[in-house]
C-alpha positions as CSV (number, residue, x, y, z in Angstrom):
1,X,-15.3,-29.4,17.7
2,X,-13.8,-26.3,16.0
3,X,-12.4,-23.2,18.2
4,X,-12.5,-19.7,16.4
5,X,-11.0,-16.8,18.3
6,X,-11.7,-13.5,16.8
7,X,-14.9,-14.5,15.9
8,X,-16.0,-11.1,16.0
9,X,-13.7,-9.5,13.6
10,X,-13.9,-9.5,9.4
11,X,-12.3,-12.5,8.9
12,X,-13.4,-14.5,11.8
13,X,-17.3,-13.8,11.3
14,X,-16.9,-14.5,7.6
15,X,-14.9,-17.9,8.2
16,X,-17.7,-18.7,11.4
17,X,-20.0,-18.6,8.1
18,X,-18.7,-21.0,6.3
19,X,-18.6,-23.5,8.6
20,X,-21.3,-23.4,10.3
21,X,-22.9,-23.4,6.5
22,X,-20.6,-26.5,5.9
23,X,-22.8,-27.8,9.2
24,X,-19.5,-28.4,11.2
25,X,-19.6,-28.0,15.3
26,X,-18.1,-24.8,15.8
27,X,-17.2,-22.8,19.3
28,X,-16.4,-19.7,18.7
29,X,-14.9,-16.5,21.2
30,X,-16.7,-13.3,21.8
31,X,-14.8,-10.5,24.2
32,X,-17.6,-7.7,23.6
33,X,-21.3,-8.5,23.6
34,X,-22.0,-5.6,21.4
35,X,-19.6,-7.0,18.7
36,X,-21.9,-10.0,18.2
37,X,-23.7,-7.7,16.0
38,X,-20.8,-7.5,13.7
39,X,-21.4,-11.1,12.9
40,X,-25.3,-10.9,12.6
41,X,-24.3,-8.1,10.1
42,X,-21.8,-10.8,8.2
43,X,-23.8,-13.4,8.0
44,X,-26.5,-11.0,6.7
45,X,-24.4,-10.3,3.7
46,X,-24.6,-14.2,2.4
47,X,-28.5,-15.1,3.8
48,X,-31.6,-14.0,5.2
49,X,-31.6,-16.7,7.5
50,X,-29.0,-16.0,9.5
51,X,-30.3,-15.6,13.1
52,X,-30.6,-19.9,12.8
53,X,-27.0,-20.1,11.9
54,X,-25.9,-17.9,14.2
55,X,-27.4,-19.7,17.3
56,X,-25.8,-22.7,16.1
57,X,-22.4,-21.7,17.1
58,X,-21.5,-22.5,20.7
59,X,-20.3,-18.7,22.1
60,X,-17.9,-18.0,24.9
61,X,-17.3,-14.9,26.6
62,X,-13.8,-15.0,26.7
63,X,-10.2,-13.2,26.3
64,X,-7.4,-14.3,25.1
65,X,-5.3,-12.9,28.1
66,X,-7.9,-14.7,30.3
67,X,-6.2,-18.0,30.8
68,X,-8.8,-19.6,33.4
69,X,-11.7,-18.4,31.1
70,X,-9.9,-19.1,28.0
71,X,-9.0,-22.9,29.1
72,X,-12.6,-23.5,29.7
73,X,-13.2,-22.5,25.6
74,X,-10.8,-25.4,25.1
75,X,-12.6,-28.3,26.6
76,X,-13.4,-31.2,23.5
77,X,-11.8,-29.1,21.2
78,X,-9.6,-30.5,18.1
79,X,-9.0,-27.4,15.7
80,X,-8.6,-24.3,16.2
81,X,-8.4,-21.1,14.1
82,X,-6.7,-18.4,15.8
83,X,-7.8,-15.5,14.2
84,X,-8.4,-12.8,17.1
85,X,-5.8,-9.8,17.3
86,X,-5.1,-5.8,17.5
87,X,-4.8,-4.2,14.8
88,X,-3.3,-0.4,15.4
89,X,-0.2,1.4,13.7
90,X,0.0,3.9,16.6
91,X,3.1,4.0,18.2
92,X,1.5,4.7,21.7
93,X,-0.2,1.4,21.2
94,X,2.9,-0.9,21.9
95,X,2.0,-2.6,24.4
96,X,-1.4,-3.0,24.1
97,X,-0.4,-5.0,21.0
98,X,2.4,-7.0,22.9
99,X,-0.4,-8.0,25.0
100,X,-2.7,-9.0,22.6
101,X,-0.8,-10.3,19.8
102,X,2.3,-11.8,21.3
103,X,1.2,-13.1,24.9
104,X,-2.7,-13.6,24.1
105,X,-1.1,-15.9,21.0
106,X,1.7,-17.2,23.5
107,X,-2.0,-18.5,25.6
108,X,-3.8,-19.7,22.5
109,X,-0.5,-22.1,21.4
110,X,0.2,-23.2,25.6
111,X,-3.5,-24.2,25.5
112,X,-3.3,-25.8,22.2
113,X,-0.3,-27.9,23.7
114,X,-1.9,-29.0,26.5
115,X,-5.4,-29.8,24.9
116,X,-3.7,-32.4,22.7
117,X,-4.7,-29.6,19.8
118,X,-4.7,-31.6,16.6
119,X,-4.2,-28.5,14.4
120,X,-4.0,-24.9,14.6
121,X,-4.7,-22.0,11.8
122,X,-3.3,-18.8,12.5
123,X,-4.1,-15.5,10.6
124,X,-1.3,-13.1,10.4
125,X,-0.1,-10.9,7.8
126,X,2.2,-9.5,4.9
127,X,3.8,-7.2,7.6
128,X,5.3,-10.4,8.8
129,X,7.3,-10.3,5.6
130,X,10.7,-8.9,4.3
131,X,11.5,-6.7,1.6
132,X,12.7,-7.5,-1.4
133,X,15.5,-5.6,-3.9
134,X,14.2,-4.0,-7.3
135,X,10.4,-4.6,-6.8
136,X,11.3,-8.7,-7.0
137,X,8.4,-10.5,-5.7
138,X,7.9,-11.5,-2.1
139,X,7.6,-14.9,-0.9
140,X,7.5,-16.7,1.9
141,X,10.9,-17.1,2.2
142,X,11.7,-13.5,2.4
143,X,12.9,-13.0,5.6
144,X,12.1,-10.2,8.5
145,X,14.4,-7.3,8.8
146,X,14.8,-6.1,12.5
147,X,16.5,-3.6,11.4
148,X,14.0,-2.3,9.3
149,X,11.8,0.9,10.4
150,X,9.4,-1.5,11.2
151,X,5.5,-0.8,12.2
152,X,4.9,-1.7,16.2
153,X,1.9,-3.6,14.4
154,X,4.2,-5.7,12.1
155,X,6.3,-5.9,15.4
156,X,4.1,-7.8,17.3
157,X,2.4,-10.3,14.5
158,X,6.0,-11.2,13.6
159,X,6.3,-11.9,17.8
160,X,2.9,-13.9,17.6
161,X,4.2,-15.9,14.6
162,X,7.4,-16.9,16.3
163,X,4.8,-18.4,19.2
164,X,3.2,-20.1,17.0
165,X,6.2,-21.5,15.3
166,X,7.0,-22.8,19.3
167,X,3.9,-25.2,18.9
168,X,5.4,-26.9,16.3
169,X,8.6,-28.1,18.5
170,X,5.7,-29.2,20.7
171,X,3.7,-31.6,18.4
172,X,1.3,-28.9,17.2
173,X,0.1,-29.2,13.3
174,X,0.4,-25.6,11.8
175,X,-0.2,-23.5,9.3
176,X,-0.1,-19.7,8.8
177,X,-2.2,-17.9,6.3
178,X,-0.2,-14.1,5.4
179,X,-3.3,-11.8,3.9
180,X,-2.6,-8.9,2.4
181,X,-6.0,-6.4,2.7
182,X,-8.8,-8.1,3.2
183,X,-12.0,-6.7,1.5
184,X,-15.5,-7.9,2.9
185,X,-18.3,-6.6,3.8
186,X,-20.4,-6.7,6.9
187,X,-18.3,-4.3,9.3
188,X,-17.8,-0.7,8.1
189,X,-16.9,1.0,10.8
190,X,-13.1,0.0,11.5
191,X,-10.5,-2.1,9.6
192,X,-11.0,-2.6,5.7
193,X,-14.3,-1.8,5.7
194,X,-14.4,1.8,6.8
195,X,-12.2,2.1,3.4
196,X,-16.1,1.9,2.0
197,X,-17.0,4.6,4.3
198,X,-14.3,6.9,3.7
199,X,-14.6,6.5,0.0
200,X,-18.3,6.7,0.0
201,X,-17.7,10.2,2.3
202,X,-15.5,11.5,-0.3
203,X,-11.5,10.9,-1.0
204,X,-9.1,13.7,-2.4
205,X,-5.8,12.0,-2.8
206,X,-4.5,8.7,-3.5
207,X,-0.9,7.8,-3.0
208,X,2.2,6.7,-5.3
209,X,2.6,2.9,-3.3
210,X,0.9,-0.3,-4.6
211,X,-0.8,-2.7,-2.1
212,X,-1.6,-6.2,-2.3
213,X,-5.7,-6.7,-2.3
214,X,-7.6,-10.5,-1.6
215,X,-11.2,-10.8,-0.8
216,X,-12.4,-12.5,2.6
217,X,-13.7,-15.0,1.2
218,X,-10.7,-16.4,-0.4
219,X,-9.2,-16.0,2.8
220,X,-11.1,-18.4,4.6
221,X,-11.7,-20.5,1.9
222,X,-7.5,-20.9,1.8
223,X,-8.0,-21.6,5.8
224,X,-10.3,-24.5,5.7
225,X,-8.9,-26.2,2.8
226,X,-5.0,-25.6,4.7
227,X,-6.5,-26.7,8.0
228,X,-8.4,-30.2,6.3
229,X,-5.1,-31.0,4.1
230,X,-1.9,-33.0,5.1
231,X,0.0,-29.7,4.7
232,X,1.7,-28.8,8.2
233,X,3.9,-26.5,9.6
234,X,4.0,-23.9,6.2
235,X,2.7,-20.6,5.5
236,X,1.0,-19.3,2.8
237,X,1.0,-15.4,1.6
238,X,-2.8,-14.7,0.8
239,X,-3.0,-12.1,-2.2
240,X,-4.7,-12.1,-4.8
241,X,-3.3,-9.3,-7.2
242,X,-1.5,-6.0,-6.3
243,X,-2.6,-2.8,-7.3
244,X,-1.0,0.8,-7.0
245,X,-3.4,2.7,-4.0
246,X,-4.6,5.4,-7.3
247,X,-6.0,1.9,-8.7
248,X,-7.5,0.5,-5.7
249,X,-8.8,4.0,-4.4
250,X,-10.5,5.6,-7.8
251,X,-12.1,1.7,-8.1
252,X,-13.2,2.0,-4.5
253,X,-15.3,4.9,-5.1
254,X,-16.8,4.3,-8.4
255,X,-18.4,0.9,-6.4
256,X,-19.6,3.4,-3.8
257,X,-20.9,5.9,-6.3
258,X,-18.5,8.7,-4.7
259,X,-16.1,11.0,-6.6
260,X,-12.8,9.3,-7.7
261,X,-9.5,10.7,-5.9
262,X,-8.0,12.8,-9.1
263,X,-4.5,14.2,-6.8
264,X,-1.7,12.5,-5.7
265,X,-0.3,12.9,-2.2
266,X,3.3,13.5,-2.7
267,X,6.0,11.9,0.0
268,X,7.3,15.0,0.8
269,X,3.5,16.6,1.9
270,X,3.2,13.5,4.1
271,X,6.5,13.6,5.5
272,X,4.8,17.3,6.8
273,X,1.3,15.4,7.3
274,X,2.6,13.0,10.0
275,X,5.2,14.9,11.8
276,X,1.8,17.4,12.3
277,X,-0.5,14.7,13.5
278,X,2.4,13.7,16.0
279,X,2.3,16.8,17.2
280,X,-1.5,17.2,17.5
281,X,-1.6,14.0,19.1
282,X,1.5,15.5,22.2
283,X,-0.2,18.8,22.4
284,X,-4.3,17.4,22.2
285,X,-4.2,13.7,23.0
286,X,-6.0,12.9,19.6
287,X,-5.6,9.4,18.0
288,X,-3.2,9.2,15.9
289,X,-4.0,9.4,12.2
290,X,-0.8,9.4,10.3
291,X,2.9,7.5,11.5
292,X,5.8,7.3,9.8
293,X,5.6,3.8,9.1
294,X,2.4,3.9,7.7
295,X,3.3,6.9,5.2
296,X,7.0,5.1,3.7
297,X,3.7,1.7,3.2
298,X,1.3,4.1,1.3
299,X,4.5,4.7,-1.0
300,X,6.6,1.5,-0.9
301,X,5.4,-0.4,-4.1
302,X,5.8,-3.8,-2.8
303,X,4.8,-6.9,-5.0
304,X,3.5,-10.1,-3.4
305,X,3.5,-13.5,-4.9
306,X,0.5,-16.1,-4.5
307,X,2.3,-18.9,-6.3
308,X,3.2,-21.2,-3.4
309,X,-0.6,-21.8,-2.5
310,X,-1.8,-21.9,-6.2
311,X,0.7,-24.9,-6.3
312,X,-1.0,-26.3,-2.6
313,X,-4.3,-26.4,-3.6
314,X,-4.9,-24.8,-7.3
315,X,-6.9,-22.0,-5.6
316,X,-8.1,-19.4,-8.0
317,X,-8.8,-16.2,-6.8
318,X,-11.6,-13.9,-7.0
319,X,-10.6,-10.8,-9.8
320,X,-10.4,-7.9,-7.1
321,X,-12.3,-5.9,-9.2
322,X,-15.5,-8.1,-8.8
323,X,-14.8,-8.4,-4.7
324,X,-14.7,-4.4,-4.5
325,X,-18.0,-4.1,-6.5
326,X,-20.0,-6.6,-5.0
327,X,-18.5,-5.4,-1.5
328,X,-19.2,-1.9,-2.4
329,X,-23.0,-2.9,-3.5
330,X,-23.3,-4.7,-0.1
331,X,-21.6,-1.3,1.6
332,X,-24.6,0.8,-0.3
333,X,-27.8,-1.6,0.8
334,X,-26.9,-2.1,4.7
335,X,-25.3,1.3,5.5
């Protein structure tokens, strides 16, 4: 039996695909009823018959900060892929992230422990990840900087990974897959996919940074083949090519058949822009929109490097090019 927590989200409805495709037993975590439909919606993308494949997966309302439910998911269970998490770059949202991302994962690898887990797939990210000097590529090995200005999102995956690493003093097989931004199709409402939206609505700037790009599909694909192999207790950096945002924006909406972003947003403008939105968000209570974090990302030009898990498995990557136009021609028919 395979556990998926997160099976609601992008990457954990497009992996819940796959494997039920592949016909393996699959259990998978739901915290919201109402985000089942996210997965209909996924699995819509690939088939028409996707109300048969979705029945075959065992579901379990659950949370991940629910231990008595969340033991129960556990029972006859010998892989897991943890892929459930917060995602939020507002500072106000601290906490809510410790919770989830740092103690929920805390649960998932105590479970996995006790439950004689034989492996365990965790999905975390490039904000795991260092920087680098002079635009030299980053690996693996680059190492977290506490004292950088980090993001309270980057924050608490790095927390989640060092729980994870803790399994692995207790017996626990792992390996962790580092994504840069996924692109799939399926939801468009939050995460990667409301980039569609957006761009689809209308964009006006771009800015100066570069961002590393895979498709969900490779994502997953990279999961089940790390999870099957002999490979333990690694992690991989998912990405498949990096592109500067003026790139990856003006390509975004040419697939949506919207107006390519022509201005660039200079630093010092969003310097303004977030102090602004901070104060919006004291004086109104409005979500915030902009942080500082997120504006020095949208202008970093970072450059990732995919060659440890070409040399794992030989994966090949989908050209991001293709993955934004078929993504964008799936964004067109179900929206």
């Amino acid at each position: 039996m395979i556990l998926v927590t997160g099976g609601t989200g992008l990457v954990g409805a497009h992996l819940l695909y796959k494997l039920v495709s592949n016909n393996e037993t699959v259990r998978a975590i739901y915290r919201n009823k109402r985000k089942l439909e996210n997965v209909k919606q996924v699995f819509s993308s690939y088939t028409e018959n996707y109300e048969s494949l979705f029945k075959s997966i065992d579901w379990v309302e659950a949370d991940i900060l629910d231990m008595p439910l969340l033991s129960d998911a556990f029972n006859g269970v010998k892989y897991l892929y943890h892929c459930a998490a917060f995602v939020s770059f507002e500072p106000d949202k601290y906490q809510l992230l410790r919770r989830t991302n740092i103690d929920g994962t805390a649960n998932i690898v105590n479970l996995c422990i006790s439950n004689h887990i034989e492996k365990l797939c965790y999905v975390s990210s490039i904000a795991t990840l260092g920087n680098t000097i002079n635009n030299q590529p980053i690996t693996e090995n680059t190492e977290w900087n506490p004292e950088q200005d980090n993001s309270v999102y980057a924050i608490t995956k790095y927390g989640a990974e060092m729980e994870v690493w803790r399994a692995t003093q207790e017996g626990v097989n792992v390996v962790i897959v580092n994504p840069g931004v996924i692109l799939g199709a399926g939801i468009w409402h939050y995460g990667s996919g409301s980039l569609f939206k957006k761009a689809h609505k209308g964009l006006k700037y771009y800015t100066a940074g570069t961002v590393g790009l895979v498709d969900v599909k490779d994502v997953v694909s990279n999961m089940i083949s790390l999870l099957k192999s002999d490979i333990k207790n690694e992690r991989f950096i998912i990405v498949a090519e990096n592109w500067t945002y003026k790139q990856f924006l003006q390509t975004l909406a040419k697939a949506v058949n919207a107006k390519p972003p022509v201005k660039e947003a200079k630093y010092g403008l969003l310097q303004i822009a977030w102090r602004m939105d901070w104060l919006t968000h004291k004086l109104t209570g409005k979500r915030r929109q902009l942080t500082k974090q997120l504006v020095t990302s949208l202008h970093s030009k970072t450059n990732y490097s995919n060659v440890k898990i070409k040399n794992a498995t030989g994966f090949e990557f989908t050209p991001i090019s293709e993955s934004i136009t078929t993504v964008g021609n799936l964004y067109l028919k179900q929206v």
